[in-house]
C-alpha positions in Angstrom: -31.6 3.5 -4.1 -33.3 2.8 -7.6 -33.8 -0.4 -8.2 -31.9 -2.3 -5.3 -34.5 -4.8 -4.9 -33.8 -6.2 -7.9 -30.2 -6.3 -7.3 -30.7 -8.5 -4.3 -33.3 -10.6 -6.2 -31.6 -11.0 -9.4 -27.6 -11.2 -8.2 -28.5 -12.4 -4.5 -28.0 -10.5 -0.7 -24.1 -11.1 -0.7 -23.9 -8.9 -3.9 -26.9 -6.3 -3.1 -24.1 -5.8 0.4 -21.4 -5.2 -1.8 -23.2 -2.7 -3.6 -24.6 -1.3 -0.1 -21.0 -0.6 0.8 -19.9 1.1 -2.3 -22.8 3.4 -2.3 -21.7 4.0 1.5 -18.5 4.8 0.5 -19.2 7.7 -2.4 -22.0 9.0 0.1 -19.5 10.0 2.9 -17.1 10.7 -0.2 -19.4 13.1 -1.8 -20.8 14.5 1.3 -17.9 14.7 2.7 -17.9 18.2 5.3 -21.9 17.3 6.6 -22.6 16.2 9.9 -23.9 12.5 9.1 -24.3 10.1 6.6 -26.2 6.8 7.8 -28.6 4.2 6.5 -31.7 4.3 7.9 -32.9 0.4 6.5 -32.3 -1.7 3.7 -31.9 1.4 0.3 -32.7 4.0 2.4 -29.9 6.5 3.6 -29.7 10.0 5.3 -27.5 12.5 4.9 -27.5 15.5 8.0 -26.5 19.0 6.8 -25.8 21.3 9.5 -25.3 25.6 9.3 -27.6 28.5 8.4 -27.3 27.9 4.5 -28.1 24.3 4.9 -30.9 24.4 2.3 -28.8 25.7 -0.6 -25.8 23.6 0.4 -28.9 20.3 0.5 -30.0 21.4 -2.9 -26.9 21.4 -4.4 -25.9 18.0 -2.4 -28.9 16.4 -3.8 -28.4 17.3 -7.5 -24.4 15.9 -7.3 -25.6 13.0 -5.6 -28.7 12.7 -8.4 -25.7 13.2 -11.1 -22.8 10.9 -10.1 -25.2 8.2 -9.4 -27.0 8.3 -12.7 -23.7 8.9 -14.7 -21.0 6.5 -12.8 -21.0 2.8 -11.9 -19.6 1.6 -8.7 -16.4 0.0 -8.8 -17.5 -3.7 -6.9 -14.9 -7.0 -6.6 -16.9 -8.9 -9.2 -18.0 -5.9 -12.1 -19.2 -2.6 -12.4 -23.0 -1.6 -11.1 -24.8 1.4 -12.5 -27.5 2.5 -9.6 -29.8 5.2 -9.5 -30.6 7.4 -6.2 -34.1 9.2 -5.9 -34.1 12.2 -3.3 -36.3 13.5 -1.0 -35.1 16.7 1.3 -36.6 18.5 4.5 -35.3 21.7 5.5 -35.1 23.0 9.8 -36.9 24.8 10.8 -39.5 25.2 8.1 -40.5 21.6 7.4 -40.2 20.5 10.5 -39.4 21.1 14.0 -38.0 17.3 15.3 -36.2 14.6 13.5 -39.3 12.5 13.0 -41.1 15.5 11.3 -38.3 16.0 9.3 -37.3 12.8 7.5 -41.2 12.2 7.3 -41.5 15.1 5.5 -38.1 14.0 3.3 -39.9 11.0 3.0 -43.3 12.5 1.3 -40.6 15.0 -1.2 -38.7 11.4 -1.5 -42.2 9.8 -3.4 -43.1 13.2 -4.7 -39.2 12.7 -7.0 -40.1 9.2 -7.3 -43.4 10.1 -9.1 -41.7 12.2 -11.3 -39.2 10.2 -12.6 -36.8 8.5 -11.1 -32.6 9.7 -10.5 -34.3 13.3 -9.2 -34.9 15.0 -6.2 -37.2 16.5 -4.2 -37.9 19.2 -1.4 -40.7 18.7 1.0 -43.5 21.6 0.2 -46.6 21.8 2.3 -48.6 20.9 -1.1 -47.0 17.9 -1.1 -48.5 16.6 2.1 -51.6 18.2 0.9 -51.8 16.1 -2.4 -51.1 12.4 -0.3 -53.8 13.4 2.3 -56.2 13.8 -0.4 -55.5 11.2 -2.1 -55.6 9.0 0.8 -59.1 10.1 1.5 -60.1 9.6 -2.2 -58.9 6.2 -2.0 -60.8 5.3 1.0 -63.6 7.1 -0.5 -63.2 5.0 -3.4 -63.3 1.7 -1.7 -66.7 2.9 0.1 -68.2 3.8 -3.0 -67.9 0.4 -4.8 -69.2 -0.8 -2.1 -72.1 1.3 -1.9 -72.6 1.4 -5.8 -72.1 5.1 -6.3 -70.8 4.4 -9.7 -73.0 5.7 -12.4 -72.9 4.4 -16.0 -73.6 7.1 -18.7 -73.8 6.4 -22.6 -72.5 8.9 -24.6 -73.9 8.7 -28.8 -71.2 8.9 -31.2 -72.6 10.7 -34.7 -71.2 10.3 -38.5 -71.7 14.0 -39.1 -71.2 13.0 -42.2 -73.1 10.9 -42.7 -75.6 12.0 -40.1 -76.3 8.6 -38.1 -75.6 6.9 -35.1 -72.7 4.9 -35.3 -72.0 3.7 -31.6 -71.9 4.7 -28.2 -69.1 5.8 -25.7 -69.4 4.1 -21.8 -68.2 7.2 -19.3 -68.6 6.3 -15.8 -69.0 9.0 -12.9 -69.1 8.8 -9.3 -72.4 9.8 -7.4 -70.4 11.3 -4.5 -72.8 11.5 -1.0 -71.3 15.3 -0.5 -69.8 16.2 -3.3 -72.6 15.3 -6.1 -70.6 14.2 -9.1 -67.6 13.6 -10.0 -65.7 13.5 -13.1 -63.8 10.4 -14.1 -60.1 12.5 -14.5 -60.7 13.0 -10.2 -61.0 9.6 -9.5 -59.5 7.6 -12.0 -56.0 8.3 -11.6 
Protein backbone atom coordinates (compact mmCIF):
# COMPACT_ATOMS: atom_id res chain seq x y z
CA UNK A 1 0.00 0.00 0.00
CA UNK A 2 1.15 3.63 -0.90
CA UNK A 3 1.39 5.71 1.73
CA UNK A 4 -0.07 3.58 4.70
CA UNK A 5 2.53 4.73 7.08
CA UNK A 6 1.27 7.85 7.09
CA UNK A 7 -2.19 6.80 7.53
CA UNK A 8 -1.30 5.19 10.86
CA UNK A 9 0.88 8.17 11.79
CA UNK A 10 -1.26 10.89 10.88
CA UNK A 11 -5.04 9.29 11.69
CA UNK A 12 -3.60 6.66 14.28
CA UNK A 13 -3.41 2.32 14.27
CA UNK A 14 -7.28 2.04 14.91
CA UNK A 15 -7.98 3.90 11.60
CA UNK A 16 -4.77 2.52 9.54
CA UNK A 17 -6.97 -1.26 10.69
CA UNK A 18 -9.93 0.08 9.30
CA UNK A 19 -8.42 0.82 6.20
CA UNK A 20 -6.36 -2.63 6.38
CA UNK A 21 -9.79 -4.34 6.23
CA UNK A 22 -11.35 -2.41 3.45
CA UNK A 23 -8.33 -3.00 1.23
CA UNK A 24 -8.85 -6.81 2.34
CA UNK A 25 -12.17 -6.69 1.32
CA UNK A 26 -11.76 -5.30 -2.51
CA UNK A 27 -8.62 -7.58 -2.77
CA UNK A 28 -10.54 -10.96 -2.43
CA UNK A 29 -13.41 -8.83 -4.21
CA UNK A 30 -11.33 -8.05 -7.23
CA UNK A 31 -9.42 -11.21 -7.15
CA UNK A 32 -12.09 -12.98 -6.64
CA UNK A 33 -11.50 -16.84 -8.71
CA UNK A 34 -7.43 -16.95 -7.54
CA UNK A 35 -6.22 -19.27 -5.12
CA UNK A 36 -5.16 -16.80 -2.20
CA UNK A 37 -5.21 -13.51 -1.07
CA UNK A 38 -3.27 -12.81 2.33
CA UNK A 39 -1.21 -10.24 3.99
CA UNK A 40 2.03 -11.01 4.41
CA UNK A 41 2.92 -7.95 7.29
CA UNK A 42 1.83 -4.60 7.99
CA UNK A 43 0.96 -2.97 3.80
CA UNK A 44 2.16 -5.89 2.28
CA UNK A 45 -0.30 -8.43 0.68
CA UNK A 46 -0.13 -11.49 -1.74
CA UNK A 47 -2.32 -12.54 -4.14
CA UNK A 48 -1.70 -16.51 -5.48
CA UNK A 49 -2.78 -17.15 -9.10
CA UNK A 50 -2.91 -20.63 -10.02
CA UNK A 51 -3.33 -22.35 -13.96
CA UNK A 52 -1.11 -22.48 -17.07
CA UNK A 53 -2.04 -18.72 -18.17
CA UNK A 54 -1.31 -17.50 -14.81
CA UNK A 55 1.09 -14.78 -16.10
CA UNK A 56 -1.48 -13.06 -18.45
CA UNK A 57 -4.31 -13.46 -15.96
CA UNK A 58 -1.32 -11.72 -13.06
CA UNK A 59 -0.76 -9.02 -15.58
CA UNK A 60 -4.08 -8.14 -16.11
CA UNK A 61 -4.84 -8.60 -12.13
CA UNK A 62 -2.13 -6.24 -11.43
CA UNK A 63 -3.22 -3.41 -13.72
CA UNK A 64 -7.13 -3.64 -12.29
CA UNK A 65 -5.82 -3.70 -8.99
CA UNK A 66 -3.18 -0.56 -10.06
CA UNK A 67 -6.55 1.20 -11.49
CA UNK A 68 -9.41 0.73 -8.90
CA UNK A 69 -7.01 1.74 -6.20
CA UNK A 70 -5.74 4.88 -7.85
CA UNK A 71 -9.31 5.89 -9.09
CA UNK A 72 -11.76 4.79 -5.98
CA UNK A 73 -11.72 5.54 -2.27
CA UNK A 74 -12.59 2.95 0.25
CA UNK A 75 -15.85 3.31 1.79
CA UNK A 76 -14.57 3.31 5.85
CA UNK A 77 -17.16 4.10 9.11
CA UNK A 78 -15.68 7.54 9.60
CA UNK A 79 -14.92 8.93 5.62
CA UNK A 80 -13.73 8.05 2.50
CA UNK A 81 -9.75 7.07 2.01
CA UNK A 82 -8.06 7.26 -1.39
CA UNK A 83 -4.97 4.65 -1.30
CA UNK A 84 -2.58 3.75 -3.74
CA UNK A 85 -1.16 0.05 -4.38
CA UNK A 86 2.41 -0.46 -5.99
CA UNK A 87 2.95 -4.03 -7.62
CA UNK A 88 5.49 -6.36 -7.89
CA UNK A 89 4.79 -9.87 -9.73
CA UNK A 90 6.80 -13.33 -10.08
CA UNK A 91 5.76 -15.70 -12.45
CA UNK A 92 6.38 -20.15 -11.79
CA UNK A 93 8.35 -21.53 -13.10
CA UNK A 94 10.46 -18.86 -14.73
CA UNK A 95 11.23 -16.52 -11.76
CA UNK A 96 11.38 -18.96 -9.44
CA UNK A 97 11.22 -22.43 -8.42
CA UNK A 98 9.92 -22.20 -4.43
CA UNK A 99 7.70 -19.70 -2.63
CA UNK A 100 10.64 -17.89 -1.12
CA UNK A 101 12.30 -17.36 -4.56
CA UNK A 102 9.19 -16.19 -5.84
CA UNK A 103 7.82 -13.36 -3.65
CA UNK A 104 11.57 -12.38 -3.32
CA UNK A 105 11.71 -11.99 -6.75
CA UNK A 106 7.94 -10.08 -6.57
CA UNK A 107 9.55 -8.26 -4.03
CA UNK A 108 12.69 -6.82 -6.23
CA UNK A 109 9.75 -6.06 -9.43
CA UNK A 110 7.67 -4.53 -6.27
CA UNK A 111 10.80 -1.63 -5.77
CA UNK A 112 11.63 -1.79 -9.47
CA UNK A 113 7.36 -0.17 -9.85
CA UNK A 114 8.13 1.80 -6.84
CA UNK A 115 11.06 3.47 -8.49
CA UNK A 116 9.15 4.26 -11.29
CA UNK A 117 6.42 5.90 -9.98
CA UNK A 118 4.20 4.88 -7.63
CA UNK A 119 0.16 3.18 -8.34
CA UNK A 120 2.20 0.83 -11.10
CA UNK A 121 3.35 -2.55 -11.38
CA UNK A 122 5.94 -4.61 -11.96
CA UNK A 123 7.15 -8.09 -13.22
CA UNK A 124 10.37 -9.64 -11.90
CA UNK A 125 13.06 -9.72 -14.99
CA UNK A 126 16.49 -11.15 -14.36
CA UNK A 127 17.85 -7.43 -15.09
CA UNK A 128 16.17 -6.36 -12.27
CA UNK A 129 18.15 -8.46 -9.79
CA UNK A 130 21.04 -7.53 -11.91
CA UNK A 131 20.66 -3.76 -11.42
CA UNK A 132 20.13 -4.09 -7.16
CA UNK A 133 23.31 -6.46 -7.07
CA UNK A 134 25.22 -3.85 -8.68
CA UNK A 135 24.21 -1.28 -7.06
CA UNK A 136 24.68 -2.93 -3.81
CA UNK A 137 28.27 -3.44 -4.66
CA UNK A 138 28.64 0.22 -5.79
CA UNK A 139 27.43 1.25 -2.59
CA UNK A 140 29.73 -0.76 -0.58
CA UNK A 141 32.25 0.31 -2.88
CA UNK A 142 31.33 3.72 -2.26
CA UNK A 143 31.66 3.70 1.47
CA UNK A 144 35.26 2.05 0.95
CA UNK A 145 36.33 4.64 -1.14
CA UNK A 146 35.67 7.68 1.08
CA UNK A 147 37.30 6.00 3.29
CA UNK A 148 40.30 5.34 1.35
CA UNK A 149 40.14 8.83 -0.41
CA UNK A 150 39.65 7.64 -3.91
CA UNK A 151 37.86 10.80 -4.70
CA UNK A 152 39.64 12.99 -7.11
CA UNK A 153 38.94 16.75 -7.43
CA UNK A 154 39.27 18.08 -11.03
CA UNK A 155 38.83 21.88 -12.11
CA UNK A 156 37.30 22.41 -15.20
CA UNK A 157 38.03 26.45 -16.87
CA UNK A 158 34.99 28.04 -17.94
CA UNK A 159 35.83 30.63 -21.06
CA UNK A 160 33.88 33.95 -22.27
CA UNK A 161 34.39 33.00 -25.92
CA UNK A 162 33.38 36.11 -26.36
CA UNK A 163 35.10 37.76 -24.70
CA UNK A 164 38.03 35.39 -24.67
CA UNK A 165 38.88 35.16 -20.81
CA UNK A 166 38.65 33.14 -17.99
CA UNK A 167 35.63 33.62 -16.15
CA UNK A 168 35.52 30.79 -13.44
CA UNK A 169 35.97 27.25 -12.89
CA UNK A 170 33.64 24.17 -12.73
CA UNK A 171 34.54 21.48 -9.53
CA UNK A 172 33.89 17.71 -11.20
CA UNK A 173 34.77 15.01 -8.93
CA UNK A 174 35.73 11.38 -10.08
CA UNK A 175 36.40 8.33 -8.40
CA UNK A 176 39.99 6.67 -8.70
CA UNK A 177 38.47 3.14 -8.65
CA UNK A 178 41.42 0.36 -7.46
CA UNK A 179 40.15 -2.00 -10.67
CA UNK A 180 38.24 -0.07 -12.60
CA UNK A 181 40.56 3.27 -13.07
CA UNK A 182 38.07 6.07 -13.25
CA UNK A 183 34.96 6.61 -13.02
CA UNK A 184 32.52 9.13 -14.12
CA UNK A 185 30.43 10.99 -11.75
CA UNK A 186 26.82 9.91 -13.63
CA UNK A 187 28.06 5.96 -12.23
CA UNK A 188 28.34 6.83 -8.94
CA UNK A 189 26.42 9.67 -8.07
CA UNK A 190 23.05 8.52 -8.45
Amino acid sequence: LDGFQKINDMLGHEYGDQVLVAVSERLNVLAMGTKLVARLSGDEFAILIAGANSSATSQQLAARLCWSFGNTALPLKSRTQMIGVSIGGAVFPADGQSAEDLLANSHLALCRAKSVSRGEYAFFEKEIRDELEARFVLEAELAMALRRGEFVLYYQPQFNLAQNRLVGAEALVRWRHPTRGLIAPMVFIP
